[in-house]
N, C-alpha and C positions, 0 to 999 in steps of 0.2 A: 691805461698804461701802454698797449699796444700803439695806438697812436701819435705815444710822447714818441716811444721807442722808431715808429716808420720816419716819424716826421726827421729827428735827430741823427737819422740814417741819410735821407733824403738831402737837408742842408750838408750835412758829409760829403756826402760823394758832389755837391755840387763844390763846394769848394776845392776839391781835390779835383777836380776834373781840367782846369788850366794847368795843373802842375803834369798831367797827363799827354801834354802838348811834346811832341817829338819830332825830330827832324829825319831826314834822309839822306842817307848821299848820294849827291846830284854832282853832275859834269858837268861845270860853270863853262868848260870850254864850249858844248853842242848843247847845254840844255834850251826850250826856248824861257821867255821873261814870264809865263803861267807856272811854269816846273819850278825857277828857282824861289820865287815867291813865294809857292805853297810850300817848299823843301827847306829852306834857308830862314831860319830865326830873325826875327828883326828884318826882314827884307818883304816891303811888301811890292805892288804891283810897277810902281815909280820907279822903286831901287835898282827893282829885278831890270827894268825896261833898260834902264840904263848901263845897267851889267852888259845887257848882249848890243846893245850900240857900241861902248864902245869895246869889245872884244873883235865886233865886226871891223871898226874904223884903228883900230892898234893890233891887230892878231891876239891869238890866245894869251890867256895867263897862265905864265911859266912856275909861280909859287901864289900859295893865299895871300902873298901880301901883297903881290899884286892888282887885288880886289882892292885895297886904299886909294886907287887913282880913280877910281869911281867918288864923284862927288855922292856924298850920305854913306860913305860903307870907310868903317874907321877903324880902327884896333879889335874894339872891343866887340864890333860884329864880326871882325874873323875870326877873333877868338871864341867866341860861343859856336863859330862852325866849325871850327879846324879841323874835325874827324868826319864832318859831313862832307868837307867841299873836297869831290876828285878833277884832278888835273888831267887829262888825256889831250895827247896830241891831235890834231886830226886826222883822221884813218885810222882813231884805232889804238890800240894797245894800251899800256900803263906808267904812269908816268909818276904814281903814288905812291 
């Protein structure tokens, strides 16, 4: 019975454990493309890269939704970050 019992625990926590997936809030404005990939839901290594191209080549983003002029990053990936993703200007300060 112990057994039933570790095994039944064991498939538990694995299935629980992707729902255990968290984000952070990251500054899309200075983060580099490793930070917002690992930080940012739906954003992996491509997306991210392309986040900070073109931030570099456009200046900062002034709202999340400005993240949608990034080809791959649409509605529905700002809005699963929109409490993650901080805006700061550069140099500094808060823009959130």
């Amino acid at each position: 019975m112990k057994k039933i019992y570790t095994r039944c625990v064991a498939v538990l926590g694995a299935l629980l454990c992707p729902l255990l997936v968290f984000a952070g809030p990251v500054d899309v404005n200075s983060a580099d493309a490793a930070t917002l990939a690992a930080e940012l839901q739906g954003v992996g290594m491509s997306k991210a890269e392309a986040i900070v191209e073109d931030r570099e080549a456009n200046g900062p983003f002034r709202s999340a939704e400005d993240l949608m002029r990034v080809t791959g990053i649409g509605q529905r990936t700002v809005e699963i970050n929109r409490e993650y993703i901080l805006l700061q200007p550069p140099g500094g300060g808060s823009n959130n």
